[in-house]
N, C-alpha and C positions, 0 to 999 in steps of 0.2 A: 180584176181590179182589187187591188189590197189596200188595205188601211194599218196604219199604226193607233197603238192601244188611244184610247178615245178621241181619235180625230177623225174627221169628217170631210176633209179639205182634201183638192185632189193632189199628188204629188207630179212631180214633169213625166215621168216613168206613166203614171197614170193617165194624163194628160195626151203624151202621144199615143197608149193605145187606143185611147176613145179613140184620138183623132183617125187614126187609121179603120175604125169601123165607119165613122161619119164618109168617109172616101168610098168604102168598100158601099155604102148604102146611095152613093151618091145616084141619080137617078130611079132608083125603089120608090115606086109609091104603092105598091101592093102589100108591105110589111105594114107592120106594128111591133111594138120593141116594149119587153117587158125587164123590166131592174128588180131585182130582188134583193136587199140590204140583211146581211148577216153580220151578227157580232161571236168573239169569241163569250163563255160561261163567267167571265168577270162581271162584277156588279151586280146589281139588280136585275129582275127580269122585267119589271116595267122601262128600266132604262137601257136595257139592252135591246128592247121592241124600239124603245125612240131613238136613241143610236140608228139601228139599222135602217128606220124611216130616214131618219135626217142624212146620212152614205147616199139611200137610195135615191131619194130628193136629188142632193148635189149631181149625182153622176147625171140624172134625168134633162136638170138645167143646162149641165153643159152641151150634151149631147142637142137639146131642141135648142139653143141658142148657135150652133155649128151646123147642124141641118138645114139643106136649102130645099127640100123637100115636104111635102107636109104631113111626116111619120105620127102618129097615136104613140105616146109613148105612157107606161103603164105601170104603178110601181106600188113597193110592198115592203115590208121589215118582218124580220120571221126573230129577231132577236138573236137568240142562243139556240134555238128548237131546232136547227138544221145542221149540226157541225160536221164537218169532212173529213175531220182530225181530232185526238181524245181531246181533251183540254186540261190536259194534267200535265202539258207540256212546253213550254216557251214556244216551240218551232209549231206545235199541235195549232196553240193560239193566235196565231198569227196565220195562220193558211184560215183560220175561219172566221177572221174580220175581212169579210169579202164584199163584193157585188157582183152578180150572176147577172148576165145580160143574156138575154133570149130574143130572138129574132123572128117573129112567126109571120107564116103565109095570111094575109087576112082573106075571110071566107068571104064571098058577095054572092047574093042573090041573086037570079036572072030570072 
């Protein structure tokens, strides 16, 4: 899931592939689902932590608002501290205003 330079709202592109992980998750109740909210190196770095909360936030909402399951869902902003791409690049900045979604086995006790 990508974003454009400081938005936070999901686009239809974005929208359907949630929606195809909510499908894919459909009947899971053994997961837990972790979002992670990345910006590109523009702005502030206090504001590029809250950026990447407020990404991780939205995708989170859509995601438990479409679940008919009852996934743990888990989220985080890492700001600028993680990029995948330089940032001295238009195309760079943009592959790393992302959301990483992660899907993990949840551990139980017996």
């Amino acid at each position: 899931v990508r974003f454009e330079f400081g938005q936070r709202g999901l686009s239809e592109a974005n929208e359907a592939a949630l929606d195809a992980l909510v499908e894919a998750l459909s009947g899971c109740n053994d997961v837990e689902i972790v979002v992670e909210g990345h910006t590109d190196a523009s702005g502030g770095a206090l504001a590029n932590v809250r950026m990447s909360r407020l990404r991780a936030d939205s995708v989170a909402a859509f995601l438990a608002a479409r679940l008919t399951n009852d996934i743990p869902i888990f989220t985080s902003g890492f700001g600028d501290a993680r990029p995948v791409a330089p940032n001295d690049t238009r195309e760079g900045r943009a592959q790393n205003r992302r959301i990483e979604i992660t899907v993990l086995s949840k551990v139980t006790e017996e």
